[in-house]
C-alpha positions in Angstrom: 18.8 -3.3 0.7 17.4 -6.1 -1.4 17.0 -7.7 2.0 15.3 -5.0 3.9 12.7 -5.7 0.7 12.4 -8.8 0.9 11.8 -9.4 4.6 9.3 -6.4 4.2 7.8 -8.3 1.6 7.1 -11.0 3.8 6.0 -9.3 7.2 3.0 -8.3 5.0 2.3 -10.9 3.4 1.9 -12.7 6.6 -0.1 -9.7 8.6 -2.3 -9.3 5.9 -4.3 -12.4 6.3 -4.6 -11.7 10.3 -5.2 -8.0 9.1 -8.2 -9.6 7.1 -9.9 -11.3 10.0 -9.5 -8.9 12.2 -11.3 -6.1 9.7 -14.0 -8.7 9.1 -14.5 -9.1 13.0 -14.5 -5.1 13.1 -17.2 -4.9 11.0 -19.5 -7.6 12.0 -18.9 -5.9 15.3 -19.8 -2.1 13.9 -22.6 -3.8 12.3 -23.9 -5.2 15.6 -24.0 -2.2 16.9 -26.1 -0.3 14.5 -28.7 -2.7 16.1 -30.4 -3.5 12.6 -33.5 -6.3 12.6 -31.8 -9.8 11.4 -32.4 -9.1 7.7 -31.2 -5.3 7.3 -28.2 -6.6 9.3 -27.5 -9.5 6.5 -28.2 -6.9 4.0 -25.8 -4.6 5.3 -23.5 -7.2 5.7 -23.8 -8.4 2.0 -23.5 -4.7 0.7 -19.9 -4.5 3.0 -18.4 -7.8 1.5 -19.6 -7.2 -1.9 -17.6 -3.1 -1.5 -14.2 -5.0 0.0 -14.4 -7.7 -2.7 -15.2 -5.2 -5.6 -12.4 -2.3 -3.7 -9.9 -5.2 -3.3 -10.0 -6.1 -7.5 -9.8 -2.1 -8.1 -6.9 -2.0 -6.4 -5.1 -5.2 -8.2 -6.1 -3.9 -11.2 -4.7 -0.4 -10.3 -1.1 -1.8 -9.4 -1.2 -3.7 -12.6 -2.3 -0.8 -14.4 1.1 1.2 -12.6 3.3 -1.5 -13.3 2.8 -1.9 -16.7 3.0 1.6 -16.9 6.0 2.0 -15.1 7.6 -0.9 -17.7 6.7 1.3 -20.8 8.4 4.2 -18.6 11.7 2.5 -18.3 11.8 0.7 -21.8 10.9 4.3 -23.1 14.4 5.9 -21.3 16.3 2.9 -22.6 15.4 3.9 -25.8 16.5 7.4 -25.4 19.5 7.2 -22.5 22.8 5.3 -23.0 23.6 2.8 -20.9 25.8 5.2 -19.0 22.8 7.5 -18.4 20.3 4.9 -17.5 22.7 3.6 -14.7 22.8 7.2 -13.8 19.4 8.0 -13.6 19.0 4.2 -12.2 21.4 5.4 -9.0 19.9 8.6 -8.8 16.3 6.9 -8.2 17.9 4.5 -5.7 19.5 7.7 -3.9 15.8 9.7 -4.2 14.2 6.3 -2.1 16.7 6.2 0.1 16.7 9.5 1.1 12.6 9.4 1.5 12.8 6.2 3.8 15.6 8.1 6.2 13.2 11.2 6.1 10.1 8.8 6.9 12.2 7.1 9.6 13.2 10.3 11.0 10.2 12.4 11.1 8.0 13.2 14.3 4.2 12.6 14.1 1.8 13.8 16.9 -0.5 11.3 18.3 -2.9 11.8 15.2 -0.1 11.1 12.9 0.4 15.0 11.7 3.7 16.1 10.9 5.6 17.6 13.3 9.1 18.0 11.9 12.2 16.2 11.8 13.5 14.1 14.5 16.9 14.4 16.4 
């Protein structure tokens, strides 16, 4: 499991940096195509790149903001559970994920993505 992670892990880190051109290229393009004078076209441009810069730091902030959160969560049960029920509730999680990824893996989407029902 802890490799399935991992190598997850890694397949995004290394699409996210083509995943970044190409969105910059997209909207340099859909900019273009608004057929804006020079300047309103660098304005527009400027207002884009500031909203990805500022929405990319929201976001960072936000999954520190969960993590942390989620560390209080879990030093909060230890406080409360044994070990014996921590390692429960631990295997129980595990199972809950587990049991979400088959269902993702086995669920039919139409063309627009909406759920059509489980798969055979």
């Amino acid at each position: 499991m802890k490799t399935k992670v991992m190598m997850m892990a890694g397949l995004l880190a290394a699409s996210a940096s083509f995943g970044a051109v190409a969105g910059e290229k997209h909207e340099k393009d859909f900019i273009k195509s608004l057929n804006l004078n020079e300047t309103k076209a660098e304005q527009v441009e400027d207002i884009m790149s500031r909203y990805d810069d500022q929405a990319g730091q929201i976001k960072d902030r936000a999954k520190d903001q969960i993590s942390d959160l989620r560390d209080q969560k879990e030093e909060q049960l230890k406080a409360v559970m044994s070990d014996e029920e921590f390692d429960r509730y631990e295997s129980l999680k595990e199972s809950k994920k587990e049991m979400k990824e088959e269902w993702a893996e086995n669920c039919k989407k139409d063309k627009d993505g909406k759920w059509l029902g489980m798969g055979e």
